[in-house]
C-alpha positions as CSV (number, residue, x, y, z in Angstrom):
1,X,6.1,21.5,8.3
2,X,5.0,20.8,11.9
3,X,4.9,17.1,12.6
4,X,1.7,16.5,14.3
5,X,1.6,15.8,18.2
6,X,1.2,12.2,19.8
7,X,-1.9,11.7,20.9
8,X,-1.9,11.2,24.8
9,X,-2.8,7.3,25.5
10,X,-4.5,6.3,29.1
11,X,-1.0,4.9,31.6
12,X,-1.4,1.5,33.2
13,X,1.4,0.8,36.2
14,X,2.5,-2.9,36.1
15,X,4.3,-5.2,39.1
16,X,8.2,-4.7,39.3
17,X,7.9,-8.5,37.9
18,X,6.2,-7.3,34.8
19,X,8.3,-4.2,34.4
20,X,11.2,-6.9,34.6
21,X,9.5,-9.5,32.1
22,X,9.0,-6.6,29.2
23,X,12.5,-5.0,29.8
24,X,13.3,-8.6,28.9
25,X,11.4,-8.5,25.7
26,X,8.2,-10.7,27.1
27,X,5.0,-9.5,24.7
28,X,2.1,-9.8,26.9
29,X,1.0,-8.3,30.4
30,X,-1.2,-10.2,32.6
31,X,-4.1,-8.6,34.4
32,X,-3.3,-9.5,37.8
33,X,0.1,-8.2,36.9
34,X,-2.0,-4.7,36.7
35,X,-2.1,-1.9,39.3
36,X,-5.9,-0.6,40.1
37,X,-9.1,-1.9,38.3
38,X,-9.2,-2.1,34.7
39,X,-13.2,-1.8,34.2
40,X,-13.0,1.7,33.5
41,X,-10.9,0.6,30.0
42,X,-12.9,-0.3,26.8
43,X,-11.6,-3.5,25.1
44,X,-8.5,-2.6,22.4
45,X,-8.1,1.1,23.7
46,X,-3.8,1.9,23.5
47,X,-2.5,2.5,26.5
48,X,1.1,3.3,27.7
49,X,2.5,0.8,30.1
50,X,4.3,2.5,33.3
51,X,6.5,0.6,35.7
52,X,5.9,1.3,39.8
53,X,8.3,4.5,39.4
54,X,6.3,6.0,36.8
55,X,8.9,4.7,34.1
56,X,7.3,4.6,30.5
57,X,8.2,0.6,29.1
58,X,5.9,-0.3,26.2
59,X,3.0,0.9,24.4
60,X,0.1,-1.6,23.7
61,X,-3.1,-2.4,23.7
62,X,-5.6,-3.5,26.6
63,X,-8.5,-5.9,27.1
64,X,-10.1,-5.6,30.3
65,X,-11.9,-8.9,30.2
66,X,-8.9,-11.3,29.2
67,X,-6.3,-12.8,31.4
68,X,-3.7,-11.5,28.8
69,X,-4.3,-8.0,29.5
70,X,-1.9,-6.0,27.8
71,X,-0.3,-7.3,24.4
72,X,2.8,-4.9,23.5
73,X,3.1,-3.2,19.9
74,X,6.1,-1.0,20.3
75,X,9.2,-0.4,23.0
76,X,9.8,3.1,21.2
77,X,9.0,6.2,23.0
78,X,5.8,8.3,21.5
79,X,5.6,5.9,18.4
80,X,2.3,6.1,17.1
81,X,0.3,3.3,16.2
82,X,-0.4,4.6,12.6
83,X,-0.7,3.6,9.1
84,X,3.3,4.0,8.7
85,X,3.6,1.7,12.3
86,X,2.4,-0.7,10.6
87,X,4.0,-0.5,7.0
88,X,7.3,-0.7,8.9
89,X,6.6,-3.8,10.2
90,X,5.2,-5.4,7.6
91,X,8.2,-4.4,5.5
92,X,10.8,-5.7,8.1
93,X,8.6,-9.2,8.5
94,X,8.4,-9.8,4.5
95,X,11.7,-8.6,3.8
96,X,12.6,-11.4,5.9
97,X,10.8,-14.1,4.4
98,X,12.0,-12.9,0.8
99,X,15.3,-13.8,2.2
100,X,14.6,-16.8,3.4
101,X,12.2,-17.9,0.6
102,X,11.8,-16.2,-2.4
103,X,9.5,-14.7,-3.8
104,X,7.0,-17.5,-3.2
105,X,3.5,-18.1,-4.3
106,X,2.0,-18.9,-1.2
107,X,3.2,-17.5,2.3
108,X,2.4,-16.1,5.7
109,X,3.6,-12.7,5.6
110,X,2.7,-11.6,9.7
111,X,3.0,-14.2,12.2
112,X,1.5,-12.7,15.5
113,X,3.7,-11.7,18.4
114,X,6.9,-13.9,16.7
115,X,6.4,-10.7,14.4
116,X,5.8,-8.1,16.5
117,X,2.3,-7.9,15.8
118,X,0.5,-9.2,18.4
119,X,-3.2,-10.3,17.3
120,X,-2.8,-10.2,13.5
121,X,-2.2,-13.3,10.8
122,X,-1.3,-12.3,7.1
123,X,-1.7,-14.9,4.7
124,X,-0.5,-14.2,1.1
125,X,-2.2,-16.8,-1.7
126,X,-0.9,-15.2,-4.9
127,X,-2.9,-12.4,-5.1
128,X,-4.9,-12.8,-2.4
129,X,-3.6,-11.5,1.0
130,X,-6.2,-13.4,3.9
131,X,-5.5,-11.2,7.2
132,X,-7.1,-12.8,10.3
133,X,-7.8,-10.5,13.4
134,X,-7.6,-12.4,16.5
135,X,-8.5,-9.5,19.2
136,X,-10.0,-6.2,20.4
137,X,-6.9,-4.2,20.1
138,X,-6.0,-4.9,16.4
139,X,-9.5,-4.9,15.4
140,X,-9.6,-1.1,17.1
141,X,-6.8,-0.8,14.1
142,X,-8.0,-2.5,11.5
143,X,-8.3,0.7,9.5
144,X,-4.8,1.3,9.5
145,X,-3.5,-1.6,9.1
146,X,-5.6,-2.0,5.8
147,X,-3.7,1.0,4.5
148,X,-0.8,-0.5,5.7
149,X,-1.8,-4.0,3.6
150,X,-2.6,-2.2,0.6
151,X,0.7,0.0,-0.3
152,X,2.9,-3.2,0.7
153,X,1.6,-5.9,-0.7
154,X,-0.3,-4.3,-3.3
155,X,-3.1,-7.3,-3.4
156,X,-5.3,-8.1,-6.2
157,X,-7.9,-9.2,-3.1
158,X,-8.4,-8.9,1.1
159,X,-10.3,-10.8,3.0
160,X,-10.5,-9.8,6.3
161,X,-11.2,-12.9,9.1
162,X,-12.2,-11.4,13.0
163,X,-12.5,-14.0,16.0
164,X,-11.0,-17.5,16.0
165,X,-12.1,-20.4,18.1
166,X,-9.1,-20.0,20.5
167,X,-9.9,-16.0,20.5
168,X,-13.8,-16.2,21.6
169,X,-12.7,-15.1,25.2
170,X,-12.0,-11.7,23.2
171,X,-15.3,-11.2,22.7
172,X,-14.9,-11.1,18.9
173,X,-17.6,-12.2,17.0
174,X,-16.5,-14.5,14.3
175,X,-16.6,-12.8,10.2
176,X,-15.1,-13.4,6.9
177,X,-15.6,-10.1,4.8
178,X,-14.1,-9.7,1.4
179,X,-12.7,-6.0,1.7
180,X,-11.4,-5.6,-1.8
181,X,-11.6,-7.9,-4.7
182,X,-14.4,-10.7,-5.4
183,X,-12.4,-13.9,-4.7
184,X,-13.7,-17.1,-5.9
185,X,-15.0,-19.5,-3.1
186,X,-12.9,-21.6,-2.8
187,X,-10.1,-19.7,-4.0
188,X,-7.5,-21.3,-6.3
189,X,-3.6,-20.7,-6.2
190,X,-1.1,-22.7,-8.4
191,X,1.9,-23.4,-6.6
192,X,4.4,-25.7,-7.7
193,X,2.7,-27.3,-10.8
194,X,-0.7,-27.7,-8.4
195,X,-4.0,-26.3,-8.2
196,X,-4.6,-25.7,-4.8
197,X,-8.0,-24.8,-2.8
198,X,-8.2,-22.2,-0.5
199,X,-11.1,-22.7,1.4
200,X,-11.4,-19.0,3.0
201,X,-15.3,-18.6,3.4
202,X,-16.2,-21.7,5.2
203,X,-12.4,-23.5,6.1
204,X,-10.4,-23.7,8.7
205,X,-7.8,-21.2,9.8
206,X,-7.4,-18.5,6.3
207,X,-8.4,-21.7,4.2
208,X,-5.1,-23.6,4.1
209,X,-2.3,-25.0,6.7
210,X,0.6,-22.6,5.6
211,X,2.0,-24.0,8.5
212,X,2.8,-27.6,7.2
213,X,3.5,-26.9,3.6
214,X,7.3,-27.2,3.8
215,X,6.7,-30.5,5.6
216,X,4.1,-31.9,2.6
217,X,6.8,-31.1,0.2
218,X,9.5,-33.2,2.0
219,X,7.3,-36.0,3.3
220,X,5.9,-36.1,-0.2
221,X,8.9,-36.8,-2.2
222,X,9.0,-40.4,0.0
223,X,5.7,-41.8,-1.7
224,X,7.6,-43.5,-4.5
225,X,5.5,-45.3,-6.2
226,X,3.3,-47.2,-3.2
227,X,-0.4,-45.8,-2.1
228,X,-0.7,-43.2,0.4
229,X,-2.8,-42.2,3.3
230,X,-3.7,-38.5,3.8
231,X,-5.5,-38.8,7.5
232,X,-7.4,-35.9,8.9
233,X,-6.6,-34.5,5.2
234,X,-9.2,-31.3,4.7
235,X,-9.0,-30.1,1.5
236,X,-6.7,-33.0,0.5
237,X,-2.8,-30.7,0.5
238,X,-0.8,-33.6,1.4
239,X,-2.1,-36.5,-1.0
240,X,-1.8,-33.5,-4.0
241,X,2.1,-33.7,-3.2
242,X,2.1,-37.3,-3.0
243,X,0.4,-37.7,-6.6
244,X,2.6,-35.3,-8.5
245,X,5.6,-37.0,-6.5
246,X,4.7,-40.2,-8.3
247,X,2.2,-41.6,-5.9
248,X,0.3,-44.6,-7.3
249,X,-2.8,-44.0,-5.3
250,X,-4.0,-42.0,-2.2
251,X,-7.0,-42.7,-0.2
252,X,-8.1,-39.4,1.9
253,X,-9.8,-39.4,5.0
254,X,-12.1,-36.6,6.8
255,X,-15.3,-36.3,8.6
256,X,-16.1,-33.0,7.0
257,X,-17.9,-33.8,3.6
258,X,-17.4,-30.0,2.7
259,X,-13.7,-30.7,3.0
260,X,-14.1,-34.0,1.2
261,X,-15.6,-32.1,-2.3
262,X,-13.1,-29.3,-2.2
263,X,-10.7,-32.0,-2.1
264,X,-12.4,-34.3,-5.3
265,X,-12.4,-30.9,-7.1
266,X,-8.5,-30.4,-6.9
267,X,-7.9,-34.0,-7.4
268,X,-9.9,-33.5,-10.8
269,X,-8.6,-30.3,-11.7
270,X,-5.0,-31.6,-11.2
271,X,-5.6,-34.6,-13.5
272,X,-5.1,-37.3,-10.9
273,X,-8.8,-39.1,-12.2
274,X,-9.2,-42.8,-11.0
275,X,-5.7,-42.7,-8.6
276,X,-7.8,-41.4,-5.6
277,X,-10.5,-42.4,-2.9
278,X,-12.5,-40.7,-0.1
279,X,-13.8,-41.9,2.9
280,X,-16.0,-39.1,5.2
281,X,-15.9,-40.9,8.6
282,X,-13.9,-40.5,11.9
283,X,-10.4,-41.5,11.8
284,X,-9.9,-43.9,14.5
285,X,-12.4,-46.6,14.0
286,X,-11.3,-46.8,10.4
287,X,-8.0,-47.1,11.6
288,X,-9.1,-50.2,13.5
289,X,-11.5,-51.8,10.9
290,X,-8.2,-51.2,8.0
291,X,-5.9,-53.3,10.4
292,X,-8.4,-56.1,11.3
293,X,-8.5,-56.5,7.3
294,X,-4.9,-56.0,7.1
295,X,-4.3,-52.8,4.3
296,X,-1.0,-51.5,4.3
297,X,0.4,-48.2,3.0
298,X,3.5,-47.3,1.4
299,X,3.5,-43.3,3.1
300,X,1.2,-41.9,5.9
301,X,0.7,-38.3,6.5
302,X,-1.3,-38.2,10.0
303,X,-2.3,-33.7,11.2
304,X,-5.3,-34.2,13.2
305,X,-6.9,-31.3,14.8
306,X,-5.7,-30.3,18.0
307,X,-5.9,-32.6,21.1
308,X,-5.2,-30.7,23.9
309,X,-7.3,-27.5,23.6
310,X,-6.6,-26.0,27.4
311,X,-3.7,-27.2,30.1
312,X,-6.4,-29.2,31.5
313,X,-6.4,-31.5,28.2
314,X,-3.0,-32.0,28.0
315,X,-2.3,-35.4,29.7
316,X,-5.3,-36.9,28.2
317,X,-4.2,-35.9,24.5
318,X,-0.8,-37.1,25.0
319,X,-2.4,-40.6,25.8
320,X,-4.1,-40.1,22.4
321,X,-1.5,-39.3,20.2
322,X,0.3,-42.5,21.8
323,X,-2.7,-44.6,20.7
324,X,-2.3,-42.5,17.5
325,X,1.0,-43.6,16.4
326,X,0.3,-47.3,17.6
327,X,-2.9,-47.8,15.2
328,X,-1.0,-46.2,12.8
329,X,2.1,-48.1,12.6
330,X,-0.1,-51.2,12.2
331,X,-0.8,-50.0,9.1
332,X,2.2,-48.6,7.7
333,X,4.0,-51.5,5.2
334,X,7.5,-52.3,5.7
335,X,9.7,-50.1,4.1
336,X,6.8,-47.4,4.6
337,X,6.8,-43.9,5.8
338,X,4.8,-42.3,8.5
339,X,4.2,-38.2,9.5
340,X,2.1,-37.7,12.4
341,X,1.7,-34.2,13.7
342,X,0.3,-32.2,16.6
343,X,-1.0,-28.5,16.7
344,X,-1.6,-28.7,20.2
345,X,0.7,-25.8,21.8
346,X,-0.3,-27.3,25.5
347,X,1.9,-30.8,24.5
348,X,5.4,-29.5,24.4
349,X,8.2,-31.2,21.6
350,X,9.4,-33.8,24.3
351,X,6.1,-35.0,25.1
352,X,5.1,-35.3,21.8
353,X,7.8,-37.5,21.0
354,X,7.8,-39.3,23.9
355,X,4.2,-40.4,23.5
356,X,4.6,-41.2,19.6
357,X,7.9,-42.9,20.6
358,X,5.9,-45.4,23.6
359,X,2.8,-45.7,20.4
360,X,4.6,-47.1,18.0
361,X,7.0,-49.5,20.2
362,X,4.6,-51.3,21.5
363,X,3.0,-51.9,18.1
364,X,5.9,-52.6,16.1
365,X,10.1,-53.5,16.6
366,X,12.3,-51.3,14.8
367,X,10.6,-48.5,13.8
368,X,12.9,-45.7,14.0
369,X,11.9,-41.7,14.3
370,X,14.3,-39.9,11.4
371,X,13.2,-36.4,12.1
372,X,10.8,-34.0,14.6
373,X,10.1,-31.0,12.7
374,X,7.7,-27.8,12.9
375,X,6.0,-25.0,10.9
376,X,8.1,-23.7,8.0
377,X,10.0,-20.4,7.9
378,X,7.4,-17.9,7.7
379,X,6.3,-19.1,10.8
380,X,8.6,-17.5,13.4
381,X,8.9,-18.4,16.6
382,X,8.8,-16.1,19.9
383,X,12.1,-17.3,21.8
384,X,9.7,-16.4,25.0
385,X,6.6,-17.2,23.8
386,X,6.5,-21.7,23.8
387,X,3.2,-20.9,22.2
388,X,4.2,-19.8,18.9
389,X,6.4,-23.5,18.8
390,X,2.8,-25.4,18.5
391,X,3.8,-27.5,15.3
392,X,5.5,-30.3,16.0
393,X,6.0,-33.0,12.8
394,X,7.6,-36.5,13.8
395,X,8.5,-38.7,10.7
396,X,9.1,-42.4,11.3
397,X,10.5,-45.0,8.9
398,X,9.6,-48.6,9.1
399,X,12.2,-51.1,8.3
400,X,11.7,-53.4,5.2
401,X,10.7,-57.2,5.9
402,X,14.1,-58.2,5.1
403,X,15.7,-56.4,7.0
């Protein structure tokens, strides 16, 4: 049997820096990195990448009108960018996480470039598999990759996500289609004794922060017996650890009231009646308003949004997690325990600290920083990538009055 020709792809000729940078292993080509004009390309086509010799390097796909031009799939000669591309890789990346993990409940299976996959999320939620498509060129594949999805995973659902807010330069409009299955909205997975909400349709990211799950699970087996605080909480994650690891209350905090009922309905549905509170308002000037009256709590968890969106924001939202930390050690009781995290990939892990380390100093003596932490496991990082390092988790432990 003949094996069917590769298709000829459209040749791009990069700098000798950019030949250098992907001979190194570096993912992405920059379009001013880019011999000729590039308007001639349609968003997501595959092209082959050339060095100034004519030297094949990478194949990949392009997008004309983003400063990331050229995102790499594959460093193999004449590898198509087929169904059985993509069943390779997603064997190799959840092979890996099997190791690591288990078979768990809940998991992200595909973690962009950190899995050689440049553009694509896979989330797993029992049954449901939640893939998010982030740009042109793995929308252009979205077919095959489907395929792909369906003989590995075997899923009892897909939903498919295009676009993200940090993705809109793509030119992707923004959809959540349900491509097989009819999965409930929100979606429930029990994980751990809990029943969780995925908020897929409406929520944030694929509907859950896979991200800081291994962090809930360790910060939650510190809430004893005190109350805790779930700031910036969504679908209320963290204070559902906190109560199954013996919390005696949690109050939750959000501005989204969407985020607020999802979270009443797992509280309910997990049987923690009466041991719960939720307050839809903006975090900070209920920070402020809780230490003029002088509330204390036992275990804070503290994930707000991102604060530096661009490079530009970056000094101004280190400022603002210092202020962060401060209000929230004034509320933290002695012998308490405080998470605060950042998302934002444009504040690096020394900065971070740094800032959280000048916040709560100045608002309380001897407060000591245990731990900085990031995303769990199935997140991989990209050694050359800092971008794919974006979760940073700094746990603090304040000292009890008599000490």
């Amino acid at each position: 049997m003949l094996t069917p020709a590769t298709p000829t792809l459209d040749k791009i000729v990069v700098s000798r820096r950019a030949a250098n940078r992907i001979s190194g292993g570096f993912p992405w080509v920059y379009s001013n990195e880019i011999d000729g004009k590039l308007k001639g390309f349609s968003p997501g086509v595959l092209v082959d990448v050339l060095d100034e010799r004519g030297q094949w390097l990478a194949r990949g796909y392009l997008n004309p009108h983003t400063l990331i031009a050229v995102r790499i799939l594959s460093r193999v000669p004449d590898e198509p960018i087929d169904r059985h591309f993509f069943e390779k890789r997603f064997r190799i990346a959840h092979g890996r996480r099997d190791q690591l993990l288990g078979r768990c409940v809940m998991c992200r299976e595909v973690h962009g470039e950190a899995d050689h996959l440049p553009g694509l999320v896979v989330d797993r939620y029992g049954g449901l598999l939640v893939l998010q498509i982030r740009t042109q060129g793995m929308h252009g594949l979205q077919e095959h990759l489907i395929s792909a999805v369906r003989k590995c995973y075997e899923p009892q659902a897909i939903v498919v996500i295009t676009g993200s807010r940090s993705s809109d330069i793509e030119g992707l409009p923004r959809t959540t289609t349900s491509i097989e299955g009819d999965p409930a909205d929100p979606y429930w997975v029990s994980d751990h004794g809990l029943w969780l909400p995925i908020d897929i349709f409406q929520g944030q990211k694929t509907g859950y922060f896979l991200d800081q799950e291994a962090n809930r699970q360790r910060v939650a087996a510190l809430a004893g017996g005190g109350e805790l605080l779930d700031l910036f909480c969504y679908t209320g994650a963290f204070a559902l650890r906190g109560l199954q690891a013996g919390a005696k209350y949690a109050v939750l905090v959000d501005s989204s009231r969407r985020a607020l009922d999802i979270a009443r309905e797992a509280l309910v549905r997990n049987r923690f009646q009466q041991k719960f509170d939720l307050v839809c308002t903006d975090a900070l000037p209920q920070l402020n308003e809780w230490a003029r009256l002088k509330r204390k709590f036992a275990l804070i968890s503290s994930d707000p949004p991102a604060f530096a969106k661009t490079k530009a924001d970056r000094e101004v939202a280190i400022t603002a997690y210092e202020k962060l930390a401060g209000q929230l050690v004034r509320i933290l009781a002695p012998g308490g325990w405080l998470s605060i995290s950042s998302c934002s990939y444009h504040v690096d892990r020394a900065s971070f600290l740094t800032a959280i380390g000048r916040g709560i100093s100045r608002a309380a003596e001897m407060v000591c920083v245990v731990s900085i932490t990031g995303a769990g496991e199935d997140h991989p990082i990209d050694p050359l990538l800092t971008d794919t390092d974006y979760l940073k988790a700094v746990l603090c432990s304040m000292p009890p009055e008599a000490a």
